[in-house]
N, C-alpha and C positions, 0 to 999 in steps of 0.2 A: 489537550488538557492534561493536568499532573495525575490525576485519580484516574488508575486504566484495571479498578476493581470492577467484578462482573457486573453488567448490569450500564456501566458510564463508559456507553459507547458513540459511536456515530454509525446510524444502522443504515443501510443504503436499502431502498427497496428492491426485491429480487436477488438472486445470486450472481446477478452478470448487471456492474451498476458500472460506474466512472468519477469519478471528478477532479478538476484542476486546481492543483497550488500553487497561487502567487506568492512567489518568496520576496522578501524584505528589500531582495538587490539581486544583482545579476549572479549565478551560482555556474562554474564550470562542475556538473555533478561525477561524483567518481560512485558513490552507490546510495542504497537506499533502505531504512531500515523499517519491520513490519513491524510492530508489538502485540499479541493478544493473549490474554490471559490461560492459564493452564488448566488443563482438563479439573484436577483435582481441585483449584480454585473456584472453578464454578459450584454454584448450590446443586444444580442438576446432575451436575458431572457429563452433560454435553454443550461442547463447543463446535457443533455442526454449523454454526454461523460465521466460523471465523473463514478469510477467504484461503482460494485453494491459489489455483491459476493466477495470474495477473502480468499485465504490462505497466511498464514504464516508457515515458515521451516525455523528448524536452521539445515545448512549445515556443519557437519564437512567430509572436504578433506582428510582427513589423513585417514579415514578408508571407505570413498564414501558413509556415509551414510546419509539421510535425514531424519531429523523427524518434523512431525509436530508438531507445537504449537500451531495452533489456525484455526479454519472458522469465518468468519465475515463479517457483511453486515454493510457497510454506507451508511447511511439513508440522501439522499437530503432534505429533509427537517428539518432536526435536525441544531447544530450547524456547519461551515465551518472545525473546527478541532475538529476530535474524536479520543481519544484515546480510544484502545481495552486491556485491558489485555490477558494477552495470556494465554488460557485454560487450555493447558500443558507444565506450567511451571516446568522446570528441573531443579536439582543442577548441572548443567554443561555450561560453558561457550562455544559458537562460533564466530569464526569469518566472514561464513556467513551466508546471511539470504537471504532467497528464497521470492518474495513474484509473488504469483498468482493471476493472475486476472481474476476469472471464468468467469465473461457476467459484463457490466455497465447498465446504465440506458434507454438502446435504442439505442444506436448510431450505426449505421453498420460496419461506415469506421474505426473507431479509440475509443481508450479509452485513456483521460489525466488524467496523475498525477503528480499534483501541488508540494507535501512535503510530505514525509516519515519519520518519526524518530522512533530510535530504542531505547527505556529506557532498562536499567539496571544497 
């Protein structure tokens, strides 16, 4: 969604959640961008929800296999959008993309995430 003001997120339950992106067409991915809102944007002034850890997997169906592309950690106090390149970049294109969210920054009940884009 366009609106990534506190509050209009997609919340995963738990700190260690998952889920997969069908992208529109086949994508060879070079990286992958997080977005979540800044400390001082929140009403609270804590963004202990946003994730910490996480992987990236390009998933191709047709043969059930997964591989990864990348580990990575967003840094709350860096910029709201960071882009990762992805470790293990392939010459092969997927249509999906796996992304895990090992632990966030404290939160118990839930981890948000604001924006995901997939370059390639």
């Amino acid at each position: 969604q366009l609106d990534i003001s506190p509050g209009y997120c997609w919340p995963f339950q738990a700190s260690r959640s998952q889920v997969v992106f069908r992208l529109p067409t086949q994508v060879r991915p070079t990286a992958i961008t997080v977005q979540h809102p800044l400390k001082k944007s929140s009403a609270l002034g804590d963004i202990s929800s946003a994730p910490r850890d996480f992987t990236v997997s390009g998933v191709d169906a047709e043969r059930e296999e997964e591989i990864l592309l990348g580990t990575f950690s967003y840094d709350t106090e860096k910029e709201p959008t960071q882009t990762f390149p992805l470790q293990n970049e392939l010459p092969r294109a997927f249509q999906f993309i796996r992304l895990v969210i090992q632990s966030n920054w404290g939160k118990s009940g839930y981890t948000c995430i604001y924006r995901v884009q997939v370059h390639g």
